[in-house]
PAKE-927104 format. One record per residue (C-alpha): x negated, y, z negated; residue in three letters. Coordinates in steps of 0.02 Angstrom, whole numbers, padded with zeros to 5 digits, always signed. Layout:
XYZALA ...
//
This chain:
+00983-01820-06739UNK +00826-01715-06790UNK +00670-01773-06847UNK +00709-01714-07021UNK +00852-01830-07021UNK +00758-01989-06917UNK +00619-01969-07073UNK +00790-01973-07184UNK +00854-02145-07100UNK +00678-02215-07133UNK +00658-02164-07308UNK +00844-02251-07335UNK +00779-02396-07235UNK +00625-02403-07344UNK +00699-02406-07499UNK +00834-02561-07444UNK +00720-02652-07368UNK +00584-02652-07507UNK +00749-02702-07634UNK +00777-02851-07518UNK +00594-02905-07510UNK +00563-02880-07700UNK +00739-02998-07734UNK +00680-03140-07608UNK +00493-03101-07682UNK +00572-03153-07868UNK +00627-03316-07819UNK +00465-03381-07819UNK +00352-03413-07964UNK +00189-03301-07997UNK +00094-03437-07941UNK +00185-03442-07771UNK +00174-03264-07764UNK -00024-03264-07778UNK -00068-03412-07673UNK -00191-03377-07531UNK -00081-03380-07402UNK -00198-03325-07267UNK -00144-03164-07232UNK -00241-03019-07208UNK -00221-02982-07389UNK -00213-03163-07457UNK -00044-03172-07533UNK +00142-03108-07546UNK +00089-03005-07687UNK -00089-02942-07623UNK +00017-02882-07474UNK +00151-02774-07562UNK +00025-02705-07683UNK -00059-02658-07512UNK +00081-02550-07477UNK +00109-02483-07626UNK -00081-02443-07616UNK -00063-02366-07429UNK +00100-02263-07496UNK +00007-02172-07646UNK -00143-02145-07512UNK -00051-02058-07409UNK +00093-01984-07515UNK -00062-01907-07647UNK -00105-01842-07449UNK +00052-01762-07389UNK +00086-01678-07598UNK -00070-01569-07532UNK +00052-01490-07409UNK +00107-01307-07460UNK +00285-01340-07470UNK +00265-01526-07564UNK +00167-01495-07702UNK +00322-01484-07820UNK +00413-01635-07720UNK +00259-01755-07745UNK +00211-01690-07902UNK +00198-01852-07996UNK +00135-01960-07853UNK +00013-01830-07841UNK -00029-01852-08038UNK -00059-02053-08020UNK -00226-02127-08018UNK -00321-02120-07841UNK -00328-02307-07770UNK -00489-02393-07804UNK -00471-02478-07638UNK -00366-02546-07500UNK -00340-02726-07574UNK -00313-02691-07764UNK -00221-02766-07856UNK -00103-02617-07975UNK -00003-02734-08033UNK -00007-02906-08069UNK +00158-02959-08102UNK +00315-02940-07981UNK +00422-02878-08111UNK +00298-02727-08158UNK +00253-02716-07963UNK +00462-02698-07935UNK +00480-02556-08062UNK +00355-02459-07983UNK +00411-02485-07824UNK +00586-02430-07849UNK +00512-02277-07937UNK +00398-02244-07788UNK +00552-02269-07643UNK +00646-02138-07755UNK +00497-02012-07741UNK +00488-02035-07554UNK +00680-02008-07536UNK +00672-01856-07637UNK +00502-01792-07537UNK +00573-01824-07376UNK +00748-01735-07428UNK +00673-01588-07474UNK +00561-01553-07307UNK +00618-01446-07178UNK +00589-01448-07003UNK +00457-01314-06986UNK +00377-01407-07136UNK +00351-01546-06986UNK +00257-01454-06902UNK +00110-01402-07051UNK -00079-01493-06983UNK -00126-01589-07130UNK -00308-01565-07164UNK -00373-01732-07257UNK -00508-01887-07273UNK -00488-02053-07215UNK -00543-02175-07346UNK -00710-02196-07256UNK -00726-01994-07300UNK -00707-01948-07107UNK -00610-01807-07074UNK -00445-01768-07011UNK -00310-01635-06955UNK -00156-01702-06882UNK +00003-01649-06880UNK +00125-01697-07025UNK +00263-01758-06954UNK +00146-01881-06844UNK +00086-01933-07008UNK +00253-01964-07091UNK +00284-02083-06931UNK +00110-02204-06981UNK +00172-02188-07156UNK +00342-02280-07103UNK +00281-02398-06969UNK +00116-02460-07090UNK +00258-02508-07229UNK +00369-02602-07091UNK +00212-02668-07015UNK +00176-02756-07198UNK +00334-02796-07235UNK +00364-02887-07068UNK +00191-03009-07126UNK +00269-03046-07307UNK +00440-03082-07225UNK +00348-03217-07136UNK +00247-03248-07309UNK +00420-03266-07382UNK +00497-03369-07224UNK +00367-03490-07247UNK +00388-03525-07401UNK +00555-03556-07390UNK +00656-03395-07459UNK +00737-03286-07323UNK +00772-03099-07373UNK +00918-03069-07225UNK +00931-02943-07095UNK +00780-02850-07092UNK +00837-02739-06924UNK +00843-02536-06963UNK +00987-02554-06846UNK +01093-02611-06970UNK +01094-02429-07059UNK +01118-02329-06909UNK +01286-02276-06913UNK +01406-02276-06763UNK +01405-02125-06659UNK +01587-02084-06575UNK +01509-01915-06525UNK +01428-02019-06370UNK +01478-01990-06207UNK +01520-02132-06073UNK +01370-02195-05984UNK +01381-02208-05794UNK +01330-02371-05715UNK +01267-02376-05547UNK +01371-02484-05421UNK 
//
């Protein structure tokens, strides 16, 4: 599998896991969803605005690439973050929209990279204003792992207050492989 495609897998795993959160997420009432929960950012829904804030961040970074201006056009058009913790939206079922809408953009981004695109040193500012140049495809990586590292915290959120989403492992979209050969054991 190339990296291309292991981006490819993530996006998909993105997008299913983010439905499943947002479904258990809507069993709860508003107030359930805002309660200070003690979580790094409070509550369920100070957390996934958190990633929805991190995602723009960084996708409004990676539409600066040559090759992705077009493919993250309209992320690139949104308003700029006003911080880490805000609050876009309010409401789950506004927050939901927009995150479906955003999980499309990132399918359709990552589909349309190529493999030399991967390798592109992204030139940007942290949020602090510090500068950076790393390479993109080390970037894409943080992207995915900081959305499954806040997702694991409001599956907890969730767990504790009594909604479970389900299976939450990426293994259960990687398909089987019958191209495998046998492993040899040792004796």
């Amino acid at each position: 599998m190339s990296l291309k495609q292991h981006f490819e897998l993530l996006a998909t795993y993105n997008q299913w896991m983010n439905s499943k959160i947002y479904e258990a997420a809507g069993q709860l009432s508003e107030l359930e969803l805002a309660e200070d929960r003690g979580a790094f950012f409070g509550s369920i829904l100070g957390t996934l605005n958190h990633i929805l804030v991190g995602d723009t961040v960084w996708l409004k970074r990676f539409a600066t690439h040559p090759s992705c201006a077009s493919s993250l056009q309209k992320v690139a058009n949104l308003p700029d973050p006003t911080s880490l913790s805000q609050i876009v939206f309010d409401d789950i079922g506004r927050l939901s929209e927009h995150r479906a809408w955003l999980d499309q953009q990132i399918i359709n981004w990552i589909t349309e990279l190529t493999e030399s695109d991967l390798d592109f040193v992204l030139s940007y500012h942290n949020t602090k204003g510090a500068p950076a140049n790393k390479r993109y495809s080390s970037l894409i990586l943080h992207f995915f792992n900081h959305q499954t590292h806040h997702r694991g915290q409001v599956s907890t959120l969730l767990s504790q207050a009594g909604v479970d989403i389900g299976v939450t492992d990426l293994l259960a979209l990687i398909p089987e492989d019958s191209g495998l050969t046998a492993v040899h054991r040792l004796p």
